[in-house]
N, C-alpha and C positions, 0 to 999 in steps of 0.2 A: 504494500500500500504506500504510497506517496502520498506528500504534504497537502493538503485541501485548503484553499485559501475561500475565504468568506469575508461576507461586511454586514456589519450592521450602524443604525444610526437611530438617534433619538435625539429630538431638538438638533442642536447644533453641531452635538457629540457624535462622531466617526470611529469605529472598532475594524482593523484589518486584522484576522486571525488567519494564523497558519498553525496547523492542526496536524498533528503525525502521531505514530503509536510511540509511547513510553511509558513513563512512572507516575506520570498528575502531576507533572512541576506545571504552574501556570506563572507565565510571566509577559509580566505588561510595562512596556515601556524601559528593558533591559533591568526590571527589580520585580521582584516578588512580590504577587497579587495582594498580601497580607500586608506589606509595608505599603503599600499605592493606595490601597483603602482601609484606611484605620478604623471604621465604622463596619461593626456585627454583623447588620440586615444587609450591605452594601456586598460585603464577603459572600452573605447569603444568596444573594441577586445571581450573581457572578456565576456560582457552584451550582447553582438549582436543577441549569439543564442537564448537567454531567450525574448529579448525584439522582436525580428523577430515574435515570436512563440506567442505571449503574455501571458508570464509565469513569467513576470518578481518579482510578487507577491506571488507567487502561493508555491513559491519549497526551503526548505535553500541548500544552497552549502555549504559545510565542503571538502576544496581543500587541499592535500599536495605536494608541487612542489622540485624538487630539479635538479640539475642538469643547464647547458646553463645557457644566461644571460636573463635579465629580459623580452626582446621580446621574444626570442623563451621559454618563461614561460608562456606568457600570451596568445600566441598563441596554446603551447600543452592545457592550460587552456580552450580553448573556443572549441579542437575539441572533448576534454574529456565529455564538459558539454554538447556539442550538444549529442556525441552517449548518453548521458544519460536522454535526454529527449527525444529520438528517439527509446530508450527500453523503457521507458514509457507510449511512447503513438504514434504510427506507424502513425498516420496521421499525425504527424508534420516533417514527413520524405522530403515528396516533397518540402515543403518552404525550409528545412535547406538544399537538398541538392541543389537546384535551386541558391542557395549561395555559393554554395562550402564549408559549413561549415563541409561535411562528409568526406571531402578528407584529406588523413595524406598528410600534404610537404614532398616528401622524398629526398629531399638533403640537403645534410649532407658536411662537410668541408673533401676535398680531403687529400690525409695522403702524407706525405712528404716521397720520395723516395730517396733512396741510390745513393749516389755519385753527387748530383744537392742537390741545394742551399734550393730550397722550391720542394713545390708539382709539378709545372711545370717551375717555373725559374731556369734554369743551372750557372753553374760557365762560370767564364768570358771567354771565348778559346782565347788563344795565339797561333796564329798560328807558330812563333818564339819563 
């Protein structure tokens, strides 16, 4: 088997994974998943679709993320890694999507229009 390269994204945040068979090291950004997200649920995010599948052993991850803050990274992370154990190996399609782990979020932060204050808040009207 050879390396599987996938993407995922969420808001701003971009995940190119390259996926081969090994020991479960995951690393993101040339440092280990555990130091790049210091936060439990985030760690959580990240392992969900390996640990659902039980691959959590099985596969290294070599992630590069850029873009967005560090949720919407760890969530383009975890849909990058699912389609990439879903070209892997198609029976593990129905658990990851039965999770929702196949679905991109597609909302994205509304763009601030002309003549009003933000995206949908207006300047203050004086009626006098």
């Amino acid at each position: 088997m050879e390396v599987i390269n996938t993407i995922g994204r969420r808001k701003t945040a971009i995940a190119r994974v390259y996926l081969k068979p090994g020991k479960g090291s995951i690393t993101v950004n040339n440092k280990d998943y555990k130091e790049y997200f210091p936060v439990g649920t985030l760690r959580y995010v990240v392992t969900q679709p390996l640990e659902l599948t039980n691959n959590a052993d099985k596969f290294d991850i070599k992630a590069n993320l850029t873009g967005g803050g560090i949720k919407g990274q760890a969530e383009a992370l975890s849909l990058a890694v699912s389609r990439a154990l879903n070209e892997s190996n198609s029976e593990l399609r129905p658990a990851l999507k039965e999770k929702g782990l196949l679905r991109r979020d597609p909302r994205m932060v509304e763009r601030k229009k002309p003549g009003q204050k933000k995206a949908r808040k207006k300047f203050q009207f004086s009626k006098r």
